[in-house]
C-alpha positions as CSV (number, residue, x, y, z in Angstrom):
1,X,-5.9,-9.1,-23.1
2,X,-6.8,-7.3,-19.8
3,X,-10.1,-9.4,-19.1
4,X,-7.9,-12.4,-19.3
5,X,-6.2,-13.9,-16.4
6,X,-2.6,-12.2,-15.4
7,X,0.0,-14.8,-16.4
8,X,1.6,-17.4,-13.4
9,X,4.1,-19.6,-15.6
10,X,7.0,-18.4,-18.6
11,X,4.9,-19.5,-21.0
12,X,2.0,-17.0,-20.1
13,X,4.2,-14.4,-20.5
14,X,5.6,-15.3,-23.6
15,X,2.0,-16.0,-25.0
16,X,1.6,-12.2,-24.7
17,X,4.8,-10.9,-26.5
18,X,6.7,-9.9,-23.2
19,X,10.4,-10.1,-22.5
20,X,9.7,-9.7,-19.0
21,X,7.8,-8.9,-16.4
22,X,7.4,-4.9,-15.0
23,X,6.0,-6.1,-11.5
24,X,5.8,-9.8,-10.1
25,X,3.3,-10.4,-7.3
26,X,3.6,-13.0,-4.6
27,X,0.8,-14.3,-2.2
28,X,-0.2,-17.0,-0.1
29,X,-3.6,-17.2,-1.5
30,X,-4.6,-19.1,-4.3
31,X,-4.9,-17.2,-7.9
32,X,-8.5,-15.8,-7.5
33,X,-8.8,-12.7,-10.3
34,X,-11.9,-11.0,-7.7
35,X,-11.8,-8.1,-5.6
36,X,-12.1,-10.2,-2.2
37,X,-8.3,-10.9,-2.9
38,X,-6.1,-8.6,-2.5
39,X,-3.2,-9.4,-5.6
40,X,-6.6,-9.4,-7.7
41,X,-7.2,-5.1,-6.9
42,X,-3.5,-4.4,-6.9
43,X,-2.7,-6.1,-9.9
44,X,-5.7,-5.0,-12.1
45,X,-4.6,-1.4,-10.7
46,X,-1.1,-1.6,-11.6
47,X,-2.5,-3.6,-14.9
48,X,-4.7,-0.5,-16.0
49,X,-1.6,1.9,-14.9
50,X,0.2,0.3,-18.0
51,X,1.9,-2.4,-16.3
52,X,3.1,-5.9,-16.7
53,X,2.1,-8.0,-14.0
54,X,2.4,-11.7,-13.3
55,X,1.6,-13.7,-10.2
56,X,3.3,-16.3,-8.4
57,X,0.6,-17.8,-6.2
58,X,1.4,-19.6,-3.2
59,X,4.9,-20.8,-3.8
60,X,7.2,-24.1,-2.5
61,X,8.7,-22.3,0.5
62,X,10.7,-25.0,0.8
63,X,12.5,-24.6,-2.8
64,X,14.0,-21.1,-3.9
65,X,13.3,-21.7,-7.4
66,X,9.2,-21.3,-6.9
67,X,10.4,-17.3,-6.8
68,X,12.0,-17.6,-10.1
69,X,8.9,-19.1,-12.2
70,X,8.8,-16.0,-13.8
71,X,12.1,-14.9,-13.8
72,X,13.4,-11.2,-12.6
73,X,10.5,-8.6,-13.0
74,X,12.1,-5.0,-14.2
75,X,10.4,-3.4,-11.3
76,X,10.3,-5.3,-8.4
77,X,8.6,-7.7,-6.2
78,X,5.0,-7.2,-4.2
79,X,4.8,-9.5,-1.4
80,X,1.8,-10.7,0.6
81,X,1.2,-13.3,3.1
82,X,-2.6,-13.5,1.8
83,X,-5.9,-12.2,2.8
84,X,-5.9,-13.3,6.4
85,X,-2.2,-13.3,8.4
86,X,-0.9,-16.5,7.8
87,X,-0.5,-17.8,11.7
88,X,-3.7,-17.2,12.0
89,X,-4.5,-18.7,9.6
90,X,-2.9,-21.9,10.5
91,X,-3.5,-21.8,14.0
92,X,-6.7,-21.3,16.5
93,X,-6.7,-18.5,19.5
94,X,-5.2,-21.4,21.6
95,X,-2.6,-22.3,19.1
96,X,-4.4,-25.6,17.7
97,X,-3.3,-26.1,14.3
98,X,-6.6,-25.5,12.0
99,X,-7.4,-28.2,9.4
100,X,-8.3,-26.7,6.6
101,X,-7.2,-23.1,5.0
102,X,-10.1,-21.0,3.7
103,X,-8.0,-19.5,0.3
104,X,-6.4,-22.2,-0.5
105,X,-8.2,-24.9,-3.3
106,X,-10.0,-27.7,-1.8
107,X,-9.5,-26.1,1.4
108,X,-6.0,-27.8,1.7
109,X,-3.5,-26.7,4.3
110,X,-0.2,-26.3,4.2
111,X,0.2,-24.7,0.8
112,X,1.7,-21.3,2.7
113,X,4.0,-21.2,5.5
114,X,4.2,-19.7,9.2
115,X,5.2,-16.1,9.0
116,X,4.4,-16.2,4.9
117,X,5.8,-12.8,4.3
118,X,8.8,-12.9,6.3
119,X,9.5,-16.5,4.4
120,X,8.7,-15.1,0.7
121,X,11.0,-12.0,1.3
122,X,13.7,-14.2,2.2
123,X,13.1,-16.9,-0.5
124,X,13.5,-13.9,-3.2
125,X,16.4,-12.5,-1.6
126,X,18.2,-15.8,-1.9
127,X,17.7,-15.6,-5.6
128,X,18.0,-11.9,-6.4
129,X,20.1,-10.3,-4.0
130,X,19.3,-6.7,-5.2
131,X,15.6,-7.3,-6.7
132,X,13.6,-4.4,-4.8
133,X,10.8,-5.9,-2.9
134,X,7.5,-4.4,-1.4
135,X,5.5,-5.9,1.6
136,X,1.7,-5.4,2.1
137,X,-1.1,-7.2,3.7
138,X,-3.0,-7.6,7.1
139,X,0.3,-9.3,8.1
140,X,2.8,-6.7,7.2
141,X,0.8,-4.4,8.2
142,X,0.4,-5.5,12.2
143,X,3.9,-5.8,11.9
144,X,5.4,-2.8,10.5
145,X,6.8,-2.0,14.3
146,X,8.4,-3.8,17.3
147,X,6.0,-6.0,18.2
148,X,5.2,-8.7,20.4
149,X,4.3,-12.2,18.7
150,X,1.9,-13.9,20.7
151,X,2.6,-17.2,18.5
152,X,6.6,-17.7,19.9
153,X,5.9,-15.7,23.1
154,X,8.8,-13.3,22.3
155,X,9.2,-9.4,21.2
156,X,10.3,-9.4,17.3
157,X,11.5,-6.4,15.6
158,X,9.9,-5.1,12.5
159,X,8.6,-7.4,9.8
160,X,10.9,-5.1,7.1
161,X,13.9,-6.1,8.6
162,X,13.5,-9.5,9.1
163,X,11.5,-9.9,5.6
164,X,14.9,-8.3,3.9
165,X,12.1,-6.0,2.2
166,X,13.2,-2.5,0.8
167,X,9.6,-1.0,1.5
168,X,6.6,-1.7,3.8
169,X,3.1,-0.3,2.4
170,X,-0.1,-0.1,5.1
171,X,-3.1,1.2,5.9
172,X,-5.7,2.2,3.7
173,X,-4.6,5.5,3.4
174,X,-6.8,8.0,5.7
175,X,-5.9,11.4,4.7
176,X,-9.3,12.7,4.6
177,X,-10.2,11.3,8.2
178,X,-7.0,13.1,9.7
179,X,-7.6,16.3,7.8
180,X,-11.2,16.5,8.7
181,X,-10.0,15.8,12.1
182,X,-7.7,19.2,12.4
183,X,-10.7,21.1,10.6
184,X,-13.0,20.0,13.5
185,X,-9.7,20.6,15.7
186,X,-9.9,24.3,14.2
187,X,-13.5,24.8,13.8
188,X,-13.4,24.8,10.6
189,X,-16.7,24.3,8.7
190,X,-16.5,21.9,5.5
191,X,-19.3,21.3,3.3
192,X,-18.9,18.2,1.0
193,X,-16.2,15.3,0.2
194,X,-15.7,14.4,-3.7
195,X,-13.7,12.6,-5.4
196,X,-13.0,12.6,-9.8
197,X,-15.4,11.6,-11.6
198,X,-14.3,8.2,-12.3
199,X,-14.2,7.4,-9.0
200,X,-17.7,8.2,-7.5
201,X,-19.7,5.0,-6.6
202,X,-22.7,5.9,-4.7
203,X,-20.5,5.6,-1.4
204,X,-20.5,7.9,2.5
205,X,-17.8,9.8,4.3
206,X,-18.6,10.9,7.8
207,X,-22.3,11.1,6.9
208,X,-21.8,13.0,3.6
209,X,-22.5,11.2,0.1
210,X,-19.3,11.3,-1.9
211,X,-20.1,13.7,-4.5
212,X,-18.3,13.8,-8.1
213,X,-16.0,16.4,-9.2
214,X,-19.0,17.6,-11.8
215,X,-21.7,18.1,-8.9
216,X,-19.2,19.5,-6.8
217,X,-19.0,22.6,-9.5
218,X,-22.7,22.5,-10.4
219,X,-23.5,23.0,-6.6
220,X,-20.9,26.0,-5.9
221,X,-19.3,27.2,-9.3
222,X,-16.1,26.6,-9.5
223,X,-15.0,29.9,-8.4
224,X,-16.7,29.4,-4.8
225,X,-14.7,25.9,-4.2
226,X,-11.8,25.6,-1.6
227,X,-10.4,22.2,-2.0
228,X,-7.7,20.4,0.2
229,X,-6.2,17.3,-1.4
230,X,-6.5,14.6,1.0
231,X,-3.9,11.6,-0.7
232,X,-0.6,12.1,-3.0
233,X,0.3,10.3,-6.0
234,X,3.2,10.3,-8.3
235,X,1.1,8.9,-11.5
236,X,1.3,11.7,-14.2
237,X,-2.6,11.0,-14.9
238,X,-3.4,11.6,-11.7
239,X,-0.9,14.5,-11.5
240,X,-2.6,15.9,-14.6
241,X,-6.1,15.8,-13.0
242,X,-4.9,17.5,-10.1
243,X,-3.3,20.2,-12.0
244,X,-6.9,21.1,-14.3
245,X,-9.0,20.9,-11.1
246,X,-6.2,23.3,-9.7
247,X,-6.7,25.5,-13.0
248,X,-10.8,25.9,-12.0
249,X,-10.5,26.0,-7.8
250,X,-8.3,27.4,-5.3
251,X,-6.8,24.1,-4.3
252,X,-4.3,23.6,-1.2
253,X,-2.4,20.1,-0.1
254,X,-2.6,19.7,3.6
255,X,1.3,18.1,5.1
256,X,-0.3,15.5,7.4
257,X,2.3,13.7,9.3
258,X,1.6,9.9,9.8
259,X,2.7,10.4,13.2
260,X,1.0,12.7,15.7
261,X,-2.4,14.7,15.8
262,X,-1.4,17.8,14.3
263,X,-0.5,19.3,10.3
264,X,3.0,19.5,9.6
265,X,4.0,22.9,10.6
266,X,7.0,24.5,11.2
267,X,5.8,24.1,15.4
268,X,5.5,20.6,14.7
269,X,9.1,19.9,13.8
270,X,10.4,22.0,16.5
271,X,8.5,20.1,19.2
272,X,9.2,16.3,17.6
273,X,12.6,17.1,15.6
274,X,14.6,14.6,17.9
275,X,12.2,11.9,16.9
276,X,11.3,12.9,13.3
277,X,15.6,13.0,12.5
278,X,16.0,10.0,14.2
279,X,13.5,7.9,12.0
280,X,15.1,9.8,8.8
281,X,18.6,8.2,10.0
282,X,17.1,4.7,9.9
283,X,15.6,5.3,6.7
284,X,19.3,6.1,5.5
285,X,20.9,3.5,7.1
286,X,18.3,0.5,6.0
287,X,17.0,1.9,2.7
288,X,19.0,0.9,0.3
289,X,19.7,4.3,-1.7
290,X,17.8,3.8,-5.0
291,X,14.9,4.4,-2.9
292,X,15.4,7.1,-0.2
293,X,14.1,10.2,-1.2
294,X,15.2,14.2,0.0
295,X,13.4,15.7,2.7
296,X,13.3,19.1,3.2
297,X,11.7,21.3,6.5
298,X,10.2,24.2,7.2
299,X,7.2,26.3,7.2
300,X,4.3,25.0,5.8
301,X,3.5,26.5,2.5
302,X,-0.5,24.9,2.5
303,X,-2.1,25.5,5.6
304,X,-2.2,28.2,7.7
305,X,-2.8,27.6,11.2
306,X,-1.3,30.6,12.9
């Protein structure tokens, strides 16, 4: 069932035995199950994870019920505005409306709406006032602050506020690049990047081939390695892996603030509490508490940098 295309209607999902849906996905692209979409990675990932996923692609903006085609997911909504930000995608450098949109069939426009995400998060919040809901995508992600929209001319505040999303997810996720940073910042020498087995396709980081896991031990012997874990997951597979490669090498996890140039260390704090407890108010105050999670601070357990 996996290499056949994720469901988009009731019927689909029926077809393969499911009550319901775990994870609903919405974008402003057409259905296209290839990695040069976006909703085709995530949902194949979350698919894989042991997931049920079903896609609503492109939906009537203009009538709520295109949000309810598959009915309430168990999980929660994913919400993009597509591979490209949707204004411009509508709209040339000097605000001429384009003529045709590039992910859409036929090249038709008008299929996705100004300011997609924003308009999606709304359209599900209309319909499920306490469905959780996810933003991604180029357009979330230039959006995630206060910004100013060169399209109205005006500052707008923070595409998770005015999307009525409960989470905003960016970036790509550059651990390694910051941690590798405060080594250099240190003068601290590494010798290779790897990543699990699985994983390893032949690509470079920083001018070093991405070694696997195995090689990594063949080179050194296990007992030689120092590792520092440059992402976090909650997945218990990945959890699991972490813990056996932590049962072979001495194995640290780096506390790399998104923020700032520097590992999270007990200085760190000190010097940006104000801001750091400010931001941890507005997560309290606009997450809505089925997601906020406990924060603790103090010194840092991983990394020594005294």
């Amino acid at each position: 069932m996996k290499t056949s295309f994720l469901p988009i209607t009731a019927k689909e999902v029926q077809e393969r035995g499911w009550q319901e849906v775990d994870i609903v996905i919405i974008s402003g692209d057409a259905y296209v199950d290839h990695p040069s979409f976006g909703h085709a990675i995530i949902s194949r990932v979350l698919e894989n994870a042991g997931y049920s996923v079903g896609i609503i692609s492109q939906p009537d903006w203009k009538n709520p019920k295109s949000i309810d085609t598959l009915g309430r997911p168990r999980l929660g909504f994913l919400v993009s505005g597509g591979n490209m930000d949707s204004m411009v995608n509508h709209y040339s450098v000097t605000k001429h409306r384009r003529k045709t949109d590039a992910f859409t069939p036929g090249g038709e426009m008008g299929k996705r709406p100004d300011y997609a995400t924003t308009v999606y998060g709304n359209l599900i919040r209309q319909t499920y006032k306490d469905a959780p809901i996810i933003i991604g995508g180029i357009e979330a992600s230039l959006r995630r602050l206060s910004h100013y929209d060169y399209w109205s001319e005006t500052m707008k505040r923070s595409i998770l506020l005015d999307s009525q999303a409960d989470i905003l997810m960016y970036g790509m996720g550059n651990g390694a690049d910051k941690i590798i940073a405060v080594l250099e910042s240190y003068g601290i020498k590494y010798d290779d990047v790897f990543a699990s087995d699985g994983f390893v396709r032949g690509h470079f980081f920083h001018g070093k081939r991405v070694l696997s896991y195995s090689e990594v031990k063949e080179k050194y012997g296990a007992e030689n390695i120092i590792i520092l874990l440059s992402f976090g997951s909650s997945l218990p597979s990945v959890l699991s892996l972490i813990k056996a490669v932590n049962a072979e090498c001495e194995l640290y996890a780096p506390d790399v603030p998104v923020c700032g140039e520097s590992l999270f260390t007990l200085k760190f704090f000190e010097e940006n509490q104000e801001k750091i407890l400010n931001e941890l108010n507005f997560c309290n105050e606009k997450i809505p508490t089925r997601f906020r999670a406990k924060f603790s601070c103090g010194r840092n357990k991983y990394f020594a940098t005294d």
